[in-house]
C-alpha positions in Angstrom: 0.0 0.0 0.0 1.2 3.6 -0.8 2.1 6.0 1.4 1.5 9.8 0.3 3.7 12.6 1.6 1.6 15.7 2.9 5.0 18.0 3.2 6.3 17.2 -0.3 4.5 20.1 -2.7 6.1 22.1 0.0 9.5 20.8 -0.2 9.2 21.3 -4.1 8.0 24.4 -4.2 11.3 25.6 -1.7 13.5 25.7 -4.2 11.4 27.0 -6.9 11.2 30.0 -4.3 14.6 30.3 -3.8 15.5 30.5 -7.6 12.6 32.9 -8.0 13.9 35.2 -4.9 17.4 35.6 -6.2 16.8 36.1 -10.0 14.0 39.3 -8.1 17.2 40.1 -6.3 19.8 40.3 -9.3 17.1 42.1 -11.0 16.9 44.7 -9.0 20.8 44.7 -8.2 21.3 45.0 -12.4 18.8 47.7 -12.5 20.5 49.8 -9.6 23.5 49.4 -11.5 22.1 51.0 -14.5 20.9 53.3 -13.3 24.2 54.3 -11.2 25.7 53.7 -14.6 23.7 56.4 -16.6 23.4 59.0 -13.7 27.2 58.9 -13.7 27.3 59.3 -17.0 24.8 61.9 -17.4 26.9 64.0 -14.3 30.3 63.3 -16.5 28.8 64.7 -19.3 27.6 67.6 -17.8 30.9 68.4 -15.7 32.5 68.1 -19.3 30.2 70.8 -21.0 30.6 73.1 -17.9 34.5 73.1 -18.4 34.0 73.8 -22.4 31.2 76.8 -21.9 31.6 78.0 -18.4 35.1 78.5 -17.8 36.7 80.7 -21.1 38.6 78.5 -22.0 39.7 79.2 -25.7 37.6 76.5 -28.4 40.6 76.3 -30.1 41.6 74.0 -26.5 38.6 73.1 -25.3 37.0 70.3 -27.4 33.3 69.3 -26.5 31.1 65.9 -26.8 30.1 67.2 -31.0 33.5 67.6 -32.0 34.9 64.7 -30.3 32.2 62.8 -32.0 33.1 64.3 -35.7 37.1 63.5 -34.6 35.8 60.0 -34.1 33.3 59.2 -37.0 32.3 61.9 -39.5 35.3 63.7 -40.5 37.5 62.4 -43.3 40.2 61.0 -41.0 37.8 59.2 -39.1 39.0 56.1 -39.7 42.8 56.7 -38.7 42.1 58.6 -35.7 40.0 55.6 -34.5 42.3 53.3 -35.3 45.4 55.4 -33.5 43.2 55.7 -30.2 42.3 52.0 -30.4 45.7 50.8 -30.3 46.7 53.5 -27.7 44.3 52.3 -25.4 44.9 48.7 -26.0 48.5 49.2 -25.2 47.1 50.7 -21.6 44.1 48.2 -20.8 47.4 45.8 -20.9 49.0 47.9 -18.3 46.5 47.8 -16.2 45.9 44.7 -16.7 49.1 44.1 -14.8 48.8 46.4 -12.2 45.5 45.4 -11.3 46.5 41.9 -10.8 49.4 42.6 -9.4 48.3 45.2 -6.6 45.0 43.0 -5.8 46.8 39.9 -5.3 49.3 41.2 -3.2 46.6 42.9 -1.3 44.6 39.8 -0.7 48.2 37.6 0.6 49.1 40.5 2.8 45.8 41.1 4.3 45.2 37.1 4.9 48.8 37.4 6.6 47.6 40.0 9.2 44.6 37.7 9.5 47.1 35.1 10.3 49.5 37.0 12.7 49.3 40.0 14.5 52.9 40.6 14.8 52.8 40.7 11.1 49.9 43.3 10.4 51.6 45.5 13.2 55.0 45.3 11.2 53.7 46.0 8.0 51.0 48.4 8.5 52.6 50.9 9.1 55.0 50.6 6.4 52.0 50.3 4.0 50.2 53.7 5.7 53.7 55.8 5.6 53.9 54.5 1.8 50.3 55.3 1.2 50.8 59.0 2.2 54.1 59.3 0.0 52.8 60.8 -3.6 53.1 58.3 -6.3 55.2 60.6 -8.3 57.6 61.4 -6.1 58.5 58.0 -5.7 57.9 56.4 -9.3 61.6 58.0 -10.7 63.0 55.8 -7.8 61.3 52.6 -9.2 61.5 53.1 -12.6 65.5 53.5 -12.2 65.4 50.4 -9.5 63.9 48.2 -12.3 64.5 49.5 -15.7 63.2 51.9 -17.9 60.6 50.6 -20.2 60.3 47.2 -18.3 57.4 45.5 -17.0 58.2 45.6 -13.8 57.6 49.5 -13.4 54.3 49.1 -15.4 53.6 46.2 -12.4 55.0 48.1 -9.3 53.4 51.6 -10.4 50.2 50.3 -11.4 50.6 48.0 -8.3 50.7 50.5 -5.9 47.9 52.9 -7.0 45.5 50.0 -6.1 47.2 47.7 -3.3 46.7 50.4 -0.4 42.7 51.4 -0.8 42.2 47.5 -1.6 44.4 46.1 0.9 42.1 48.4 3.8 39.1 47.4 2.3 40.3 43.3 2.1 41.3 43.3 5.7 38.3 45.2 7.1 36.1 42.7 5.6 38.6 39.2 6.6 38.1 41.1 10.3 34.3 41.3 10.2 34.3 37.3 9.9 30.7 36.0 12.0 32.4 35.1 15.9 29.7 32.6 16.1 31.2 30.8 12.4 34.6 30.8 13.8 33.8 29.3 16.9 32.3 26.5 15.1 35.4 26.3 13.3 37.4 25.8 16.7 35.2 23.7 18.2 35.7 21.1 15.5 39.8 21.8 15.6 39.9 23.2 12.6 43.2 26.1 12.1 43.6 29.2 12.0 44.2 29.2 8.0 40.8 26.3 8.0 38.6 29.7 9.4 39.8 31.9 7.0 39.7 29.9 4.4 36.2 28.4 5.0 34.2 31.7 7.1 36.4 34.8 6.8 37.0 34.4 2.8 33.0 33.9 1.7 32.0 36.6 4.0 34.2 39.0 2.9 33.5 38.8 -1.0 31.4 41.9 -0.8 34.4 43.7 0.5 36.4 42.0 -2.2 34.1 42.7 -4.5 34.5 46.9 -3.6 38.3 47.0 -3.3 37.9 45.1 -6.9 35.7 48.0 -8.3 37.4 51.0 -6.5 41.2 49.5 -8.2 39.7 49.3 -11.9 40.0 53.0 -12.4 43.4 53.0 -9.8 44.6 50.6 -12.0 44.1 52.5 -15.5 45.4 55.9 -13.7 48.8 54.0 -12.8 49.5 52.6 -16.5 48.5 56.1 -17.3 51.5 57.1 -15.0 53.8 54.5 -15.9 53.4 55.2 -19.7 54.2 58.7 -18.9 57.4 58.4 -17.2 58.5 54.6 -18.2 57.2 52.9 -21.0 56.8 55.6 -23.4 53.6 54.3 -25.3 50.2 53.9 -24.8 47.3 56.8 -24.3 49.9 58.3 -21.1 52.1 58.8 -23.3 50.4 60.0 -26.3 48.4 62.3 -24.5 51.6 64.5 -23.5 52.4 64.4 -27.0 49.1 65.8 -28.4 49.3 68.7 -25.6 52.7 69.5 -26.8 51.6 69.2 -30.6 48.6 71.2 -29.7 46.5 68.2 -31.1 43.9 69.1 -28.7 40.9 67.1 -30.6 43.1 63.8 -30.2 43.7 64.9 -26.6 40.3 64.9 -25.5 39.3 62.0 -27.5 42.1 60.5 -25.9 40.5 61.9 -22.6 37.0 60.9 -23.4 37.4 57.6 -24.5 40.0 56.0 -21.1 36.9 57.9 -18.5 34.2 56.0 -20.8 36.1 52.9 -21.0 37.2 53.3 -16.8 33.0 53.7 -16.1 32.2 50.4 -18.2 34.4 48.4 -16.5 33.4 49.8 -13.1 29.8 49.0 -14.0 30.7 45.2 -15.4 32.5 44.9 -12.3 29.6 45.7 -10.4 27.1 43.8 -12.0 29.3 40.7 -11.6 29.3 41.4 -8.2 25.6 42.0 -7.8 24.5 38.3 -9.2 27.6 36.6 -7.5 25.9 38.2 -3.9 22.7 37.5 -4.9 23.2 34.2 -5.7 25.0 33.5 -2.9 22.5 35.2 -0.6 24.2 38.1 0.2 22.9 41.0 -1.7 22.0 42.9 1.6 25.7 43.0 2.6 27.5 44.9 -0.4 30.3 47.3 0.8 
């Protein structure tokens, strides 16, 4: 004889629920971010035409959003100047590129250290807050001579250190606001020091992750701006001092135009990753 299960529809229907509550959730997370997306824009744009109109400066320097369109795709040389600022700014999404990596994954190790040892966060925190406070330009001639003009290693270390200090504050605060009651658990059972990070102070500080990651997209671009400038000698860093000294002022501010556009998209995919990966996982509430 059969037996029927009264709680079963109920049981089905939980998951349904769940699935149906987080895809509300990264709904509403991708619309906010759209909306944060356009409002920026919108704001950009209108700082930009204030500059052109409201401040005298001559039209012969100041270029605004129609004739950076025409420099970009109605006049004649359309074609070339696209093609010029394309490969400019490919040459500098590389460079950051590397600095990114390289200043989030040393900010991630170091602040999983100080997680790990106290006598290690008091050692190197304040070597990280008197280097934070030096200017990056002051101290980029000293690196660039340290590791070679033109190398890799100054694109790294430059870009590096425009985004290890805000992330590595932001990665720690979050590793230090792991749930007490979680890591007890953890202890309870015998598991390390490195087993509580790993399992409880990690997930639950992705949303912190998640904000150093967005707040060292547009460190990241300014450093390979920097690094072009004074070591590398190529990319939109560099060619931008060229087209002030050239008084190419059109290729300037597309120049201009185009690494702010590009620096907001990326913010914004950034951000959108980061609202479905916290919605899935629950944590959509919690976003630094």
């Amino acid at each position: 004889m059969s037996t029927t299960t009264p709680h079963a529809p109920a049981a089905a229907a939980q998951p349904s629920a769940t699935a149906a509550s987080t895809a509300r959730a990264i709904g509403r997370a991708l619309l906010r971010s759209t909306l944060v997306a356009l409002s920026t824009l919108v704001i950009v744009t209108l700082i930009w035409l204030a500059i052109v109109n409201l401040t005298g400066i001559s039209p012969y320097v100041a270029k605004g959003p129609v004739e950076v369109f025409q420099f970009l795709f109605t006049k004649d040389d359309a074609a070339e100047n696209q093609a010029a600022l394309l490969a400019n700014l490919g040459v500098t999404l590389q460079h950051a590129a590397v600095g990114f990596l390289a200043g989030v994954a040393v900010a991630i190790v170091v602040a999983i250290l100080f997680r790990l040892s106290r006598t290690v966060e008091s050692a190197l925190m304040p070597v990280a807050t008197l280097l934070r406070s030096v200017p990056l330009v002051a101290i980029a001639p000293v690196i660039i001579l340290a590791v070679g003009i033109g190398s890799q290693a100054s694109v790294a270390i430059i870009g590096g250190i425009v985004v290890l200090f805000p992330a590595l504050v932001t990665i720690a605060f979050g590793l230090k606001n792991a749930s007490p009651e979680m890591l007890d658990v953890v202890s309870v059972y015998g598991g390390s020091t490195w087993t509580a990070i790993r399992k409880v102070a990690l997930p639950g500080a992705l949303p912190s992750l998640f904000a150093a990651i967005r707040l060292s997209v547009p460190g990241a671009i300014t450093g390979a701006l920097l690094a072009e400038y004074l070591s590398t000698g190529d990319g939109i860093g560099r060619a931008a001092n060229i087209f002030a000294t050239q008084a190419k002022f059109p290729d300037l501010w597309a120049s201009v135009v185009v690494v702010t556009l590009v620096s907001l998209v990326l913010y914004q995919v950034v951000q959108i990753i980061e609202a479905i990966v916290l919605a899935r996982m629950g944590m959509g509430e919690r976003r630094s």
